[in-house]
Residue frames as qw, qx, qy, qz and C-alpha x, y, z in Angstrom:
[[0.895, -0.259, -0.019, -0.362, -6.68, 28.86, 7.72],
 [0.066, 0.565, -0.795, 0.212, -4.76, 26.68, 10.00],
 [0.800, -0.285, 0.051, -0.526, -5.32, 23.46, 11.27],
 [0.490, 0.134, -0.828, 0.240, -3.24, 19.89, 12.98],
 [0.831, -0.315, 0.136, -0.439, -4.94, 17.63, 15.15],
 [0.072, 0.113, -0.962, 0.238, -4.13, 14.17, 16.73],
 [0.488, -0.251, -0.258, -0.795, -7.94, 13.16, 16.24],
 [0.659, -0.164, -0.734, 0.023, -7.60, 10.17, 18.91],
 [0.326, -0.054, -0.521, 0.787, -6.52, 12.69, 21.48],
 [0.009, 0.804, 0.411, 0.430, -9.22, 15.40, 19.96],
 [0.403, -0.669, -0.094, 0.617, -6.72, 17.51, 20.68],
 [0.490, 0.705, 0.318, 0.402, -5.95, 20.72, 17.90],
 [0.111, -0.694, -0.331, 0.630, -4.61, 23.95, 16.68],
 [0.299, 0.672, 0.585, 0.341, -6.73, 26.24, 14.82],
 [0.145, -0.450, 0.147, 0.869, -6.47, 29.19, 13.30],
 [0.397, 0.362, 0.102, -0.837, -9.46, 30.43, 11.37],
 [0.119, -0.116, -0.976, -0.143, -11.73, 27.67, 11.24],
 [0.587, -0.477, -0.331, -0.564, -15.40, 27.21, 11.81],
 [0.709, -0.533, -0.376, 0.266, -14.29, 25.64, 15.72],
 [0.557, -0.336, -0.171, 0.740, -12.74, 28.87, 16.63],
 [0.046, -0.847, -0.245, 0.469, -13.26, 32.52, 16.74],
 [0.601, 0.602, 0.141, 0.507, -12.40, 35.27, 14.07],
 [0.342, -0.939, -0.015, 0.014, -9.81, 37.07, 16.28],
 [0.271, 0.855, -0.428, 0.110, -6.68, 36.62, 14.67],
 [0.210, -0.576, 0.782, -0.108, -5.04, 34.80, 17.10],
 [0.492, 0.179, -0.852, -0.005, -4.13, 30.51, 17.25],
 [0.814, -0.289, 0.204, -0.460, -6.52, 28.14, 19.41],
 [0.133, 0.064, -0.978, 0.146, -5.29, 24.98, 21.03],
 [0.771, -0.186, 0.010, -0.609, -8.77, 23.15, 21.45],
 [0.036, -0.165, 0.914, -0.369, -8.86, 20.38, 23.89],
 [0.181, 0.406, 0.845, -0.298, -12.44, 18.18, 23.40],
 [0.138, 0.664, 0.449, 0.582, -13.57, 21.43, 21.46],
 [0.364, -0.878, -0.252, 0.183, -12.55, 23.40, 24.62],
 [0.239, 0.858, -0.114, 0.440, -10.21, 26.21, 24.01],
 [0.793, -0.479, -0.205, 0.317, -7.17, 25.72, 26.45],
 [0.475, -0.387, 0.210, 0.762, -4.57, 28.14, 25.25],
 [0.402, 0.852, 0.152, 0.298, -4.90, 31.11, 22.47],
 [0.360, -0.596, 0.179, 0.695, -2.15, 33.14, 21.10],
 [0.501, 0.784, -0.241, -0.278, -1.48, 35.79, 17.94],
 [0.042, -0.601, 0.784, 0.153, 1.92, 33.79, 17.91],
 [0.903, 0.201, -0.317, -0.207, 1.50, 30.41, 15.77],
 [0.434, 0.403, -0.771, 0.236, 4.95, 29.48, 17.27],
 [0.376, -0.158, 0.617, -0.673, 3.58, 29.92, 21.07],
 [0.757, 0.057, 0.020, -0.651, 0.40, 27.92, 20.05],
 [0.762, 0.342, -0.547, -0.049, 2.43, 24.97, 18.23],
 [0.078, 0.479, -0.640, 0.596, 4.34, 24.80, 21.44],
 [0.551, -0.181, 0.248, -0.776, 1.80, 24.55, 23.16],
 [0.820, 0.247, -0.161, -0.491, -0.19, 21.87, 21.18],
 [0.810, 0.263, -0.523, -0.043, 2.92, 19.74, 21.56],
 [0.061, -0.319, 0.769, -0.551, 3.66, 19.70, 25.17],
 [0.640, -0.099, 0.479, -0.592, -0.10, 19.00, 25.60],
 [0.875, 0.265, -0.333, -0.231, 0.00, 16.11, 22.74],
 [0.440, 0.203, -0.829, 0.280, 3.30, 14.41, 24.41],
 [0.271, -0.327, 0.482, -0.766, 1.05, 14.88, 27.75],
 [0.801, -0.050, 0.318, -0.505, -1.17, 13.00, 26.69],
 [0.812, 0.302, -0.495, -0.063, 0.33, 10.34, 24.62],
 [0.113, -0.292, 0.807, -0.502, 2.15, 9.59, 28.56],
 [0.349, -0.076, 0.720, -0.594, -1.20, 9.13, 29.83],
 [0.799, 0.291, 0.253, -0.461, -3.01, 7.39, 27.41],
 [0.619, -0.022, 0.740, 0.263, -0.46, 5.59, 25.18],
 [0.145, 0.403, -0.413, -0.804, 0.11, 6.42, 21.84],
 [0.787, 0.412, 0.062, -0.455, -2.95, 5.39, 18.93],
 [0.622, -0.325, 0.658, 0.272, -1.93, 2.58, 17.03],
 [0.132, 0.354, -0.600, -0.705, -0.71, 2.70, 13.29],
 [0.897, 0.206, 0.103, -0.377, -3.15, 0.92, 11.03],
 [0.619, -0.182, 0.700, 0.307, -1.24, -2.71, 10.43],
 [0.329, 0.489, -0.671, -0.450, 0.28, -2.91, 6.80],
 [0.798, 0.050, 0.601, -0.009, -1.53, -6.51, 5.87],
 [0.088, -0.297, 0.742, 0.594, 1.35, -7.56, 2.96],
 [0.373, 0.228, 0.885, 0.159, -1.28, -10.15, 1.48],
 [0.310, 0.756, 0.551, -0.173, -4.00, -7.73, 0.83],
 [0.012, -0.779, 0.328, 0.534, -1.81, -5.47, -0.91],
 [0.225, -0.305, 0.750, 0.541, -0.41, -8.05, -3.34],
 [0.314, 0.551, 0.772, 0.037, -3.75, -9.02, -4.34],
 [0.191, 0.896, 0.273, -0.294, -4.30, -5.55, -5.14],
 [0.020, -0.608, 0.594, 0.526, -1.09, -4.91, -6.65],
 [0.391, 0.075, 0.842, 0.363, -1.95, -8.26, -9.03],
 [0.257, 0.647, 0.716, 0.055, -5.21, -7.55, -10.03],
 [0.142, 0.878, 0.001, -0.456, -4.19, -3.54, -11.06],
 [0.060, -0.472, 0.728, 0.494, -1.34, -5.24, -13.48],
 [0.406, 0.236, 0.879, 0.083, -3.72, -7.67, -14.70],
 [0.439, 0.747, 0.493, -0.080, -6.18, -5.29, -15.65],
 [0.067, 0.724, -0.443, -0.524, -3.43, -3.07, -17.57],
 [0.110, -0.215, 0.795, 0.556, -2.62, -6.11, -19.61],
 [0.391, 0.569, 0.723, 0.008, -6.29, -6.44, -20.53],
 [0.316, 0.855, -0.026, -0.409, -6.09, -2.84, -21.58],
 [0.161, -0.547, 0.635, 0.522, -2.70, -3.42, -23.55],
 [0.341, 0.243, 0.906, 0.060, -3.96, -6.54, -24.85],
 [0.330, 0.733, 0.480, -0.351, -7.24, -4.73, -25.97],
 [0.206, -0.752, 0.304, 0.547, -4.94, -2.19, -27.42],
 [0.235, -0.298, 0.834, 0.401, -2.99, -4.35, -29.69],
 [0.168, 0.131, 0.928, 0.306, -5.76, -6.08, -31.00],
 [0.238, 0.824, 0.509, -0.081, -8.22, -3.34, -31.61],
 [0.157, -0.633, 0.187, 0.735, -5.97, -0.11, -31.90],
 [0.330, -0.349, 0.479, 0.735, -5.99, -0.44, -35.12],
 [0.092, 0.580, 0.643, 0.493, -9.26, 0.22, -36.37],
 [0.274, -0.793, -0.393, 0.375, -9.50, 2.57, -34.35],
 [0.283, -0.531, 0.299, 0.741, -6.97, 4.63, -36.46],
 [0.380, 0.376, 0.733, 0.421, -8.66, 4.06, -39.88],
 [0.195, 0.297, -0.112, -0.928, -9.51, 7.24, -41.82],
 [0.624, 0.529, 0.476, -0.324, -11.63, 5.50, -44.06],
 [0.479, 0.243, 0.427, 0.728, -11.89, 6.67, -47.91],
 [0.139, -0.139, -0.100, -0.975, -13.67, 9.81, -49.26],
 [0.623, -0.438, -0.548, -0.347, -16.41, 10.56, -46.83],
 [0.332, -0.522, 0.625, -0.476, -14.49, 9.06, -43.56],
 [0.094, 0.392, -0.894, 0.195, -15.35, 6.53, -42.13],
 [0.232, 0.583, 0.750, -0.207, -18.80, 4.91, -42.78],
 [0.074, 0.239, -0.265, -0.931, -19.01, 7.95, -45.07],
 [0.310, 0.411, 0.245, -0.821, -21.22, 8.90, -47.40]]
C-alpha cells in the first residue's frame, strides 16, 4: 500500500488502496479521477509532481498553519507545572508507598 497526497489540491498517488483498482500498477488521482496509471512507482511520482507544481502555479501554494508562540508557552508551562505536582506528590507520599509492613504485610493479618 502506497499513498501521498497534497489534500488542498486533492491531488494523489495510490497504489493499493480502497480509491484505486487491484491491478498492480500506481494511480495519480486528480478529484478522485484517475489521470495517469503506471506499474512504475518512479513514472507515477513523476507524474504526481509535475501535476502538484502545476497546480501550486495556478492556485498558490496552501498556507502553513501559523506557529502562535503564546499558546505554546502556556502549554509548555502548565505540562512542567503539572510534573512538579507529580514530583512534589512523589516526595511527600513515596514513601509509604514503599512500606512492607510487619508479618502479614501491610494491613496484615
Amino acid at each position: 500500500m502506497f499513498k501521498q497526497e497534497v489534500p488542498a489540491l486533492q491531488l494523489s498517488v495510490e497504489h493499493g488502496t480502497a480509491n484505486v483498482p487491484a491491478d498492480g500498477q500506481y494511480h495519480v488521482l486528480l478529484k478522485g479521477d484517475t489521470v495517469f496509471s503506471s506499474k512504475s512507482k518512479k513514472k507515477a511520482v513523476a507524474v504526481y509532481e509535475e501535476r502538484k507544481a502545476t497546480l501550486f502555479e495556478i492556485h498558490g501554494r496552501p498556507e502553513p498553519p501559523r506557529f502562535n508562540r503564546e499558546e505554546w508557552l502556556v502549554a509548555e508551562r502548565a505540562s512542567y507545572d503539572i510534573q512538579a505536582m507529580r514530583t512534589e506528590w512523589l516526595r511527600t507520599h513515596g514513601a509509604k508507598l514503599n512500606r512492607k509492613g510487619g508479618k502479614g504485610g501491610r494491613g496484615g493479618v
